[in-house]
C-alpha positions as CSV (number, residue, x, y, z in Angstrom):
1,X,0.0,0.0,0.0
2,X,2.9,2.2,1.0
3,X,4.6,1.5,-2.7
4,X,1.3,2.0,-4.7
5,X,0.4,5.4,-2.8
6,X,3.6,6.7,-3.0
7,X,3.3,6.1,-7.0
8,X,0.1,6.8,-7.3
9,X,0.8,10.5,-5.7
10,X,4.0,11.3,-7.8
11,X,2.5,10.4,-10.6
12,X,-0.6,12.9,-10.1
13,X,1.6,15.6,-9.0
14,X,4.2,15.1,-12.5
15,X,0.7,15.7,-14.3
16,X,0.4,18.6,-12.2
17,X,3.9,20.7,-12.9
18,X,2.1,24.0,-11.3
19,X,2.0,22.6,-7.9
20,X,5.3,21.3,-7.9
21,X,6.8,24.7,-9.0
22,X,4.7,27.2,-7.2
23,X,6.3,26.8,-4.1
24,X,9.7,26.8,-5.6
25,X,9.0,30.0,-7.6
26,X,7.5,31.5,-4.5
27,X,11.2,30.5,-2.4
28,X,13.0,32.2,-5.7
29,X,11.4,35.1,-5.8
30,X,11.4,35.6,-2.0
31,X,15.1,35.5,-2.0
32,X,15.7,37.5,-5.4
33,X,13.1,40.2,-3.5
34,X,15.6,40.6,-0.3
35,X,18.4,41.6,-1.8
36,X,16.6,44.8,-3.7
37,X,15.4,45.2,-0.2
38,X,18.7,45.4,1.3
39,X,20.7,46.3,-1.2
40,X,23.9,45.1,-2.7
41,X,26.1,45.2,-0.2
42,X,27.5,41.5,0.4
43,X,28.1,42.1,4.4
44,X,24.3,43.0,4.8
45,X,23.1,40.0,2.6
46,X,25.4,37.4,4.3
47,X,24.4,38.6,8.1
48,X,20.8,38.7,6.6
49,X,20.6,35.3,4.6
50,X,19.8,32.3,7.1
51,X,17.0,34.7,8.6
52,X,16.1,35.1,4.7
53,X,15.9,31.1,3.1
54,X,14.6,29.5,6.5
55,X,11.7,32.1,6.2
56,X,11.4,31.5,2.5
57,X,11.7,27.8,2.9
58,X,9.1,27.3,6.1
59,X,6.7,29.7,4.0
60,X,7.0,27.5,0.5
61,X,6.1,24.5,2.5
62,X,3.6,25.6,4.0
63,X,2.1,26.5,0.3
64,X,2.2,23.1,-0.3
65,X,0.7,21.4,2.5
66,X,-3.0,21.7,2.2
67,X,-2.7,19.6,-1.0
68,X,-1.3,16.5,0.6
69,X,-4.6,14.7,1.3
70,X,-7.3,17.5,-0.5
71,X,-7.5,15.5,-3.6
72,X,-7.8,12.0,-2.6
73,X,-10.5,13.5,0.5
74,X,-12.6,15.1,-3.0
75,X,-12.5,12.2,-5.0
76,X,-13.2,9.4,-2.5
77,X,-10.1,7.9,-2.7
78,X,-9.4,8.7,1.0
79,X,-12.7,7.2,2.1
80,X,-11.6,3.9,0.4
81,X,-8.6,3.9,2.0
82,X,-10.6,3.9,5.2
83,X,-12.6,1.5,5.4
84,X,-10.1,-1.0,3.2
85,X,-9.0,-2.4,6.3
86,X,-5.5,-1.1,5.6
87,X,-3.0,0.7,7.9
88,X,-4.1,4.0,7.4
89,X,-0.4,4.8,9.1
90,X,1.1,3.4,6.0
91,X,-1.4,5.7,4.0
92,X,0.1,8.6,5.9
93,X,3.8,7.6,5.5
94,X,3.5,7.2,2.0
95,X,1.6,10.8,1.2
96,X,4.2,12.5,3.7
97,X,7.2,11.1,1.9
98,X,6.0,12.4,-1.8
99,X,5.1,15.8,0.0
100,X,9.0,15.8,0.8
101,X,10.0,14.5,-2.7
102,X,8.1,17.2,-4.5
103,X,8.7,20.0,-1.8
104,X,11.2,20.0,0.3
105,X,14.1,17.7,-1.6
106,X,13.8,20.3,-4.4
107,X,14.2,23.3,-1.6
108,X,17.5,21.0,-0.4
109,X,18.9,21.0,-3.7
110,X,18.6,25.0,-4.4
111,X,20.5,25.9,-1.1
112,X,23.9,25.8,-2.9
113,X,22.6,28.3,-5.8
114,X,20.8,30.5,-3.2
115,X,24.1,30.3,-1.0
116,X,25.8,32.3,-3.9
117,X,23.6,34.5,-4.7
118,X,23.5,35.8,-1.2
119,X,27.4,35.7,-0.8
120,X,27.7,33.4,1.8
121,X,30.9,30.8,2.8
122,X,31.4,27.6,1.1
123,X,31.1,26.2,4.6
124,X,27.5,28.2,5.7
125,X,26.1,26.5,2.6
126,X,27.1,23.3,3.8
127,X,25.9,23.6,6.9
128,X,22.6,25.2,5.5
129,X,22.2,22.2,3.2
130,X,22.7,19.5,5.6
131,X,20.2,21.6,8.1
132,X,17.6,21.6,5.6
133,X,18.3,17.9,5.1
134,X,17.4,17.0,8.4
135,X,14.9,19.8,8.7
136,X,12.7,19.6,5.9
137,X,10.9,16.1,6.0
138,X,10.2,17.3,10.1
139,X,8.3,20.3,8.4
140,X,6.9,17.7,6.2
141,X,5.5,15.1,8.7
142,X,4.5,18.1,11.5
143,X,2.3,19.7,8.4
144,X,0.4,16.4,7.6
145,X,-1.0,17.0,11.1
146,X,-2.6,20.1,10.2
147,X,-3.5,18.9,6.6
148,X,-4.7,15.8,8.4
149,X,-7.5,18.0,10.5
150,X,-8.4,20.4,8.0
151,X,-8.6,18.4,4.4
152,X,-12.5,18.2,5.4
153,X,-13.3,22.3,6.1
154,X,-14.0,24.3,3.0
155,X,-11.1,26.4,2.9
156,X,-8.1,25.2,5.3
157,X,-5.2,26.5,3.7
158,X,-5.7,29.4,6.5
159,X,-6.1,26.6,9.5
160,X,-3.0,24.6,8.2
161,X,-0.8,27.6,8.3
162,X,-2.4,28.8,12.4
163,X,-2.4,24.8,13.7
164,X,1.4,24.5,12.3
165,X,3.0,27.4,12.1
166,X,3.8,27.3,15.9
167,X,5.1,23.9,15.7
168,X,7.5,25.0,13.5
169,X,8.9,27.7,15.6
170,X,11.2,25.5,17.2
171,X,12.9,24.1,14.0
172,X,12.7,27.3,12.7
173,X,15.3,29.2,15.9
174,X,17.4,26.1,15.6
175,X,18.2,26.2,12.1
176,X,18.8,29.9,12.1
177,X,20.8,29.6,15.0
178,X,22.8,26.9,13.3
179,X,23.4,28.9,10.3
180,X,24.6,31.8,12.3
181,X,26.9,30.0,14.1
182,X,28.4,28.4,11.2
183,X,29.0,32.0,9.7
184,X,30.7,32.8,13.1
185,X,33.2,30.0,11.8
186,X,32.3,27.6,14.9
187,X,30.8,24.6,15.4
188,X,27.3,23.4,14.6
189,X,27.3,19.8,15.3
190,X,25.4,19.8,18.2
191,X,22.5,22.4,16.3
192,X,22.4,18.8,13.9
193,X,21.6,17.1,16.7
194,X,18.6,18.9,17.8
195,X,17.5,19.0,14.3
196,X,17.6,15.2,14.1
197,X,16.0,14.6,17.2
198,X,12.9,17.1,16.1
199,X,12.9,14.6,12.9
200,X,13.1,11.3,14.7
201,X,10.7,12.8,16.9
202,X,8.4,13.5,14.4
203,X,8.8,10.5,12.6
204,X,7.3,8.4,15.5
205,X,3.9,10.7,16.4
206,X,3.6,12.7,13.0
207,X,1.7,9.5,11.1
208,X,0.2,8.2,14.5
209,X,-1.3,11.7,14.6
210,X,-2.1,12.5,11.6
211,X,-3.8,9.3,11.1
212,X,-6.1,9.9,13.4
213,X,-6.8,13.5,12.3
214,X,-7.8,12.2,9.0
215,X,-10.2,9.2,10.7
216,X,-11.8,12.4,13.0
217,X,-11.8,14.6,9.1
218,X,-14.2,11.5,7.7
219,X,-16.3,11.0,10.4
220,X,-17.4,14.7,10.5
């Protein structure tokens, strides 16, 4: 089941190119926006730039995250999974994984181009990539929660962003705080740390939770 909705979902969204790209057009043109904002001045965009992508980035996936389970909940699909007797956790795993192929993987692999726009160290964009590595599929599995309770309600794009946007406060201080560290030149093992403990973390409640969200979504 995990195999076949996992396919199933990437092939939908490669028919779909506009909701792959909208949220990495949205993360471009965030960063391209800053540094008319600030200026040229390399100093002032390096100080400014972890502030500027983790923003960017947390905002883009949050775009994203009110289509994880909207159009298998429209078309039935979702209700079939219910009452087919199958894990609905495996359901979950297998939605939240192709949410982080088509949104945050992408974000991962742009780091290194946004690192030079915005001047910084060879060793900041290392550090930023790696972050977002470990960062992303946590931003991932938290949103499915809020997707999860919401995919029912008319219009919960809104709801997603107020139910998960304080969850995400955490990873969002840490990986700033990472990224400013590492431009200090000192070390930022121990912010990995933390940021891999918010993913394993997650990957142990997120499905269980979001799971039941979608069983509570159906039954309303």
């Amino acid at each position: 089941m995990f195999l076949a909705t996992l396919k199933s979902y990437l092939r939908i969204q490669f028919r779909k190119p506009s909701e792959i790209l909208n949220p990495l057009v949205f993360f471009a043109v965030v960063i391209s926006l800053f540094p008319l904002g600030l200026g040229p001045s390399p100093d002032e965009l390096r100080q400014a730039a972890p502030a500027i992508v983790w923003v960017a980035g947390l905002l883009s996936t949050l775009m994203s995250l009110d289509l994880m389970f909207r159009s298998d909940f429209d078309d039935g699909t979702l209700d079939q999974v219910a009452i087919s007797g199958q894990p609905m956790i495996l359901y979950v795993a297998a939605k939240v994984v192709a949410h982080w192929l088509m949104s945050g993987l992408p974000l991962v692999a742009l780091i290194p181009l946004v690192g030079l726009v915005l001047f910084l160290p060879g060793s900041v964009i290392l550090a930023m990539t790696i972050g977002l590595l470990l960062a992303s599929p946590a931003l991932s599995l938290i949103g499915s929660i809020g997707a999860a309770l919401t995919v029912g309600l008319p219009k919960g794009g809104l709801l997603v962003t107020l139910l998960i946007l304080p969850l995400y406060i955490p990873i969002l201080i840490l990986a700033t705080a990472m990224a400013n560290t590492a431009l200090l030149g000192e070390p930022v093992m121990g912010y990995y740390y933390w940021l891999a403990a918010i993913l394993l973390l997650s990957m142990a409640l997120a499905p269980l939770a979001s799971a039941a969200g979608l069983r509570i979504s159906l039954d309303q």
